[in-house]
N, C-alpha and C positions, 0 to 999 in steps of 0.2 A: 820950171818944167811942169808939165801938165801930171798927174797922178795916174789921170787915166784918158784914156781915147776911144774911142766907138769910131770903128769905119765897116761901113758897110755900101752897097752899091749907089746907096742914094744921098750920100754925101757929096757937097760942093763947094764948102766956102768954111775960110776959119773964121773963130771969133774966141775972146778969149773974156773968160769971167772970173771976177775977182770976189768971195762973198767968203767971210764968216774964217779970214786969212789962208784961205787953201784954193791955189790959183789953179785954175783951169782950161786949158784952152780943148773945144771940141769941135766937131763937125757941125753943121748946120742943115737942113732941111731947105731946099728950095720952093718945095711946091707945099709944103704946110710947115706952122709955127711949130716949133718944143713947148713944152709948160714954159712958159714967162719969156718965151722968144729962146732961150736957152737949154741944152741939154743941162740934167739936173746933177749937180755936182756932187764926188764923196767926200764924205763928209768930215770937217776938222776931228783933227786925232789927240785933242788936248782935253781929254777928259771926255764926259759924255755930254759937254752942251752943242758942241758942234754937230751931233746928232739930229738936232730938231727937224732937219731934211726929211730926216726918214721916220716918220712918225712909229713904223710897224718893227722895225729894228733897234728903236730906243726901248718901245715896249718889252721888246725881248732880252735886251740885257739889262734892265731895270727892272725889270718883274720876277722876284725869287721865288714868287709860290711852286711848287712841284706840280701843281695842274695846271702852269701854263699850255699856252697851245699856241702853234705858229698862225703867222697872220691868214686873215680871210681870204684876202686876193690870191694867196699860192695854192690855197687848197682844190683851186681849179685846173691845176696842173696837173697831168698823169704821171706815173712812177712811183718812186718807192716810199710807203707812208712816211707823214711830215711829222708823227709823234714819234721821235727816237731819241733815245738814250744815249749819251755820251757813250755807251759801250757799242751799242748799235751800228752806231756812224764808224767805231773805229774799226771794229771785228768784222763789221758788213762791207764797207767798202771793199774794190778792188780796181785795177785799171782795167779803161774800158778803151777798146782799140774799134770795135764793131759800132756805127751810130744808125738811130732812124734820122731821114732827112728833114725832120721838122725844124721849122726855125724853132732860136733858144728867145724869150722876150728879153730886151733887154733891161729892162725892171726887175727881171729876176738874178739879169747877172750883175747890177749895180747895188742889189742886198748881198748878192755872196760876198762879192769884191768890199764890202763894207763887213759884212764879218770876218773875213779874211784879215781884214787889216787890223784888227784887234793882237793881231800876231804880235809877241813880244820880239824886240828889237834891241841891238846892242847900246845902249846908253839913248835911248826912245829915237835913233837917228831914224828911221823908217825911211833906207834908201831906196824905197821900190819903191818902183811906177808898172802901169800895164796897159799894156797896148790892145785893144778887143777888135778881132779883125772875122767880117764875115761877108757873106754874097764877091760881087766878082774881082775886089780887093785880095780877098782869100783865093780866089782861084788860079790868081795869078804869080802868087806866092806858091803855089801847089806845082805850078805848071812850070814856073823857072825854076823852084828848088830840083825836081826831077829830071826835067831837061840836062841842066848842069852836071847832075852828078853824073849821071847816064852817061855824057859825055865826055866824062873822066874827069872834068875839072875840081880840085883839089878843095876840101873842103874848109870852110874858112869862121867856123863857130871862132865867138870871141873870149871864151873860157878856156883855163886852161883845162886838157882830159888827162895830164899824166901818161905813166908808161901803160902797156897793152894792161888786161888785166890776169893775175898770175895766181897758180894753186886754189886754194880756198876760193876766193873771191871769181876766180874764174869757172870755178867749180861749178857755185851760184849762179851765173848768169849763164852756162851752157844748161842747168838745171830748171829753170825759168822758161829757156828757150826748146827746151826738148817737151816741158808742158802745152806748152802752147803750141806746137810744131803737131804735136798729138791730139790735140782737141781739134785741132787745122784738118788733122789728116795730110799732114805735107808728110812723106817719105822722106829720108835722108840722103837721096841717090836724085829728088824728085828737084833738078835744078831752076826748072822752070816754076813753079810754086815756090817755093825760098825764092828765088828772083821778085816774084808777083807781092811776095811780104813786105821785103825788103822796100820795096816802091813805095806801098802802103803807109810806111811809116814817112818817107819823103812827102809824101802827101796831106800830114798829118790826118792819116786814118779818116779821110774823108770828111773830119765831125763838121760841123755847119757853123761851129766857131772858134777859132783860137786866141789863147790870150798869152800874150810876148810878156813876158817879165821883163821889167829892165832895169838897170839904176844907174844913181847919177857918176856918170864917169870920175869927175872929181874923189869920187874913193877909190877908185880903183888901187890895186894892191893890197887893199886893205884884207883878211880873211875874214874880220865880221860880217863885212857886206854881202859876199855868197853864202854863208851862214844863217843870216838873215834873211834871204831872199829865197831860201829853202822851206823858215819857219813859216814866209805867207802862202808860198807854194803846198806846203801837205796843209795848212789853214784851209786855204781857196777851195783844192779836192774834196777833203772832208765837208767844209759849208754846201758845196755841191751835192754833194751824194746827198745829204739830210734835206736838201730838196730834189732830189728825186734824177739828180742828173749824173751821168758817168763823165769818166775824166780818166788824163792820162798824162802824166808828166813826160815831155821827150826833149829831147833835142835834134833827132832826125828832120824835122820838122822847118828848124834852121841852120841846116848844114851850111847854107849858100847865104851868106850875112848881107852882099849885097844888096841881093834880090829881095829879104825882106826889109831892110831898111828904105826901099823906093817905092814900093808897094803898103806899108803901112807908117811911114812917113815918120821912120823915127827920126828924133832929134840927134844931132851929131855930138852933146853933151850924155848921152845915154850908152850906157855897154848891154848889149842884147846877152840874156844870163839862160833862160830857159824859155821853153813851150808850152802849152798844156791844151790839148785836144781838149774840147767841149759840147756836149751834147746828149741828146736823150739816150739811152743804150736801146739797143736793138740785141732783145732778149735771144735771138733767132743765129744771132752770130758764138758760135759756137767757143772760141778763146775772149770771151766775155764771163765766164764759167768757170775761167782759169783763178785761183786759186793761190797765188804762191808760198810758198814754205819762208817760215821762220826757222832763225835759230833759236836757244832756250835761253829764256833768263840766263841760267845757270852757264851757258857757256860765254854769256857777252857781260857778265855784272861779277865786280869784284865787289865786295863786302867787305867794311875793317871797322872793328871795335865794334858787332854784334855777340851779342851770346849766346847765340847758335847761327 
């Protein structure tokens, strides 16, 4: 099974590459080559020699001076500065639902997707793969996940979601959503806007690219595997944000498992886990701004055998 996929509208043909023991199968170009006929593949997870792919991202987790600096090529990107602190990235972040329509390069999302994967895993199994789906591939994933719902048909994610969510926990998430509803300017009476949101996220928030998490079926049942496929999930965000890009983990996104498994061509050995909108933020959109609340150390951390 492939690691990772690229589809976007000018894909035609598979091919599959085998280099440096990490197999890859990708889309091809018809009307112009890739670097060496081939899309460039991410990179072996067995230490850092597998890295040689990516000259600018070996640099970076090889070079421990404190005045390092991100590579040259990104610095042409606009968004949020590229010298940030591991505090930065964590405190700054936030999900971003609002995108401008620029495309994303896919060079930039073949570095995140590679520091991402640095994500530690339960016993190094690193059961995730990722699907990157953009132009009219995505649209039509957008276009059947809302249709469907729209028309009542019953939604069919392949995780489990448990019961509704209750007290506390529920508390949170109508907390979340009454910020956001608020920076919206959606009224609570206002059905038609809640309606228009709700779409929104069917659509995965318009962004210009999504990337499908998945893994390999063969675990399934297992809890490490969704455990782990969380840890390359806030990985991927965070590497995003420190290059300048907003994100949003959802699962509205693939409510209708069908529809994105024909459209981004997943493999039938693969369990679709999560979403994650991707794209530049569009400073202008208003629940971009949004903010959410933690709870305290003190209320989620138990402490034994300290002296105070």
């Amino acid at each position: 099974m492939a690691n990772c996929l690229f589809f976007s509208s000018w894909h035609s043909a598979n091919v599959t590459n085998k280099r440096g023991g990490v197999r890859c199968r990708v889309k091809k170009r018809t009307s112009a080559r890739t670097r060496s006929g081939v899309a460039q593949q991410i990179p072996d997870q067995q230490g850092l020699g597998g890295l040689d792919n990516y000259p600018n991202l070996t640099a970076i987790l090889r070079d421990g001076r404190k005045s390092r600096k991100y590579p040259d090529e990104f610095s042409r990107y606009p968004g949020i500065p590229r010298h940030m602190q591991f505090d930065d990235v964590i405190l700054g972040r936030r999900s971003i639902r609002g995108y401008k329509p620029d495309p994303v390069p896919r060079a930039l999302i073949e570095e995140i997707i590679a520091l991402a994967m640095r994500a530690p895993s339960s016993m190094n199994t690193q059961p995730w793969n990722f699907y990157v789906i953009t132009g009219e591939p995505l649209n039509k994933i957008r276009a059947g996940n809302t249709e469907r719902m729209v028309a009542g048909v019953p939604q069919s994610r392949e995780f489990r979601t448990g019961q509704a969510f209750a007290g506390q926990h529920r508390d949170r998430q109508v907390g979340v959503a009454k910020q956001l509803f608020s920076a919206m300017g959606i009224a609570r009476d206002d059905k038609e806007m809640r309606q228009d949101w709700v779409l929104r996220g069917f659509r995965q928030f318009d962004a210009p690219v999504c990337v499908i998490v998945t893994y390999d079926r063969v675990l399934d049942g297992s809890d490490d595997t969704p455990f782990d496929c969380g840890a390359v999930a806030t990985a991927l965000v965070n590497a995003a944000w420190s290059r300048g890009l907003g994100a949003v983990i959802n699962s509205q996104g693939i409510m209708q498992s069908p529809v994105v498994r024909e459209h981004a061509g997943i493999a039938d050995d693969q369990v679709i886990m999560k979403s994650i909108a991707l794209g530049w933020p569009d400073e202008s959109f208003p629940a971009n701004a949004v903010v959410s609340e933690r709870k305290s150390v003190e209320d989620a951390t138990v402490f034994v055998g300290f002296d105070n």
